[in-house]
VMD Tcl script that draws the C-alpha trace (Angstrom):
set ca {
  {0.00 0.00 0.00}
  {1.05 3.48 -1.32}
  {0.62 6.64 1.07}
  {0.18 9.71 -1.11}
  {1.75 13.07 0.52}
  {-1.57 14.90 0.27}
  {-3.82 12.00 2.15}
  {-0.75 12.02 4.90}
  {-1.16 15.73 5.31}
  {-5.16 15.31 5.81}
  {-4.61 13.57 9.22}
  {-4.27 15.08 12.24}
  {-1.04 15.37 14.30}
  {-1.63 12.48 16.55}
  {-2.78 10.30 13.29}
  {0.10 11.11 11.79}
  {2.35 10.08 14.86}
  {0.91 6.91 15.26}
  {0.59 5.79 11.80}
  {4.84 6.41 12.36}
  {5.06 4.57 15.15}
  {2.62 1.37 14.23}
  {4.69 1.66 10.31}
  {7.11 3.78 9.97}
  {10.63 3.09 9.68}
  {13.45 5.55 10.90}
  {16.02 6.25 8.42}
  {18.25 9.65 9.17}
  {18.28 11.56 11.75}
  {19.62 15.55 11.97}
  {19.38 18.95 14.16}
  {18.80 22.26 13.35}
  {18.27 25.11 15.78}
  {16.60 23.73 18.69}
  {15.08 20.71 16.85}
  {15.92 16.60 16.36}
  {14.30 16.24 13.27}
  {13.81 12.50 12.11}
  {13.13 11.01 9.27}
  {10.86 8.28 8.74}
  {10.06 5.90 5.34}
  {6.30 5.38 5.54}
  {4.24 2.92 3.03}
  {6.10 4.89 0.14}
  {6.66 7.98 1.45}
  {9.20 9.88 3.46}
  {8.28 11.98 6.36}
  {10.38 14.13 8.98}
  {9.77 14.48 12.29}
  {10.18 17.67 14.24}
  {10.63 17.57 17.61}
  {11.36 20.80 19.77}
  {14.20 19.94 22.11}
  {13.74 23.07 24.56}
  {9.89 22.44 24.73}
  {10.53 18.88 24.87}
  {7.25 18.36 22.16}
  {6.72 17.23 19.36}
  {6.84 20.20 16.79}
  {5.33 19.02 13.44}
  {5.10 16.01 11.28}
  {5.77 16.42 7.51}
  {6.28 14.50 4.09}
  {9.41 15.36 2.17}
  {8.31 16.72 -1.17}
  {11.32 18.59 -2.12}
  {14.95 16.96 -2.96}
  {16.63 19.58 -1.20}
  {14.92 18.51 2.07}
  {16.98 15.60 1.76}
  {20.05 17.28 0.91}
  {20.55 17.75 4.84}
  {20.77 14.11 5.06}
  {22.86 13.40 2.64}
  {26.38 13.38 4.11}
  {25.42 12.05 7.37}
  {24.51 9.08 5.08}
  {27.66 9.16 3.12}
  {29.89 9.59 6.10}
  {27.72 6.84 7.61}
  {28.76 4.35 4.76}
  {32.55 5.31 4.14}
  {32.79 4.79 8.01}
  {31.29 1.30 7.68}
  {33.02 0.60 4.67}
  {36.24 1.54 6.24}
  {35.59 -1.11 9.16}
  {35.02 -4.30 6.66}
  {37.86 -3.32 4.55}
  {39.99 -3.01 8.20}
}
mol new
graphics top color blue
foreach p $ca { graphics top sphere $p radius 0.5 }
foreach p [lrange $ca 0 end-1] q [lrange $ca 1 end] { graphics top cylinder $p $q radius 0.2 }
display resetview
């Protein structure tokens, strides 16, 4: 089963966290400001996760729709592999 961005954003907040937490499958993780942001692979569709770390809340839930939101994951992942790359080939 395919989620489509637009039905995701029709739930509500606390729909949206626990379709997450019943399917969703964390795959990066990153800060910025005061916020962990995670980000989940859901039925299809990837969604980050804002959580406010002074408020100690949860912020916002939100599909990626944009490449560049990604961008901010993308040499956490790369560092991620060369590092684990680095320990097979040692």
């Amino acid at each position: 089963m395919s989620l489509s961005a637009t039905d995701y954003q029709a739930l509500t907040l606390e729909e949206k966290r626990l379709l997450i937490r019943q399917k969703g499958h964390r795959v990066a993780s990153r800060y910025q400001q005061r916020y962990s942001i995670n980000l989940y692979q859901l039925e299809g569709l990837l969604v980050e996760v804002w959580y406010d770390i002074d408020g100690q809340q949860l912020h916002r839930i939100e599909p990626c729709l944009e490449a560049e939101q990604l961008d901010a994951y993308a040499e956490k992942a790369f560092l991620r592999i060369l590092f684990n790359l680095q320990a097979i080939l040692a």
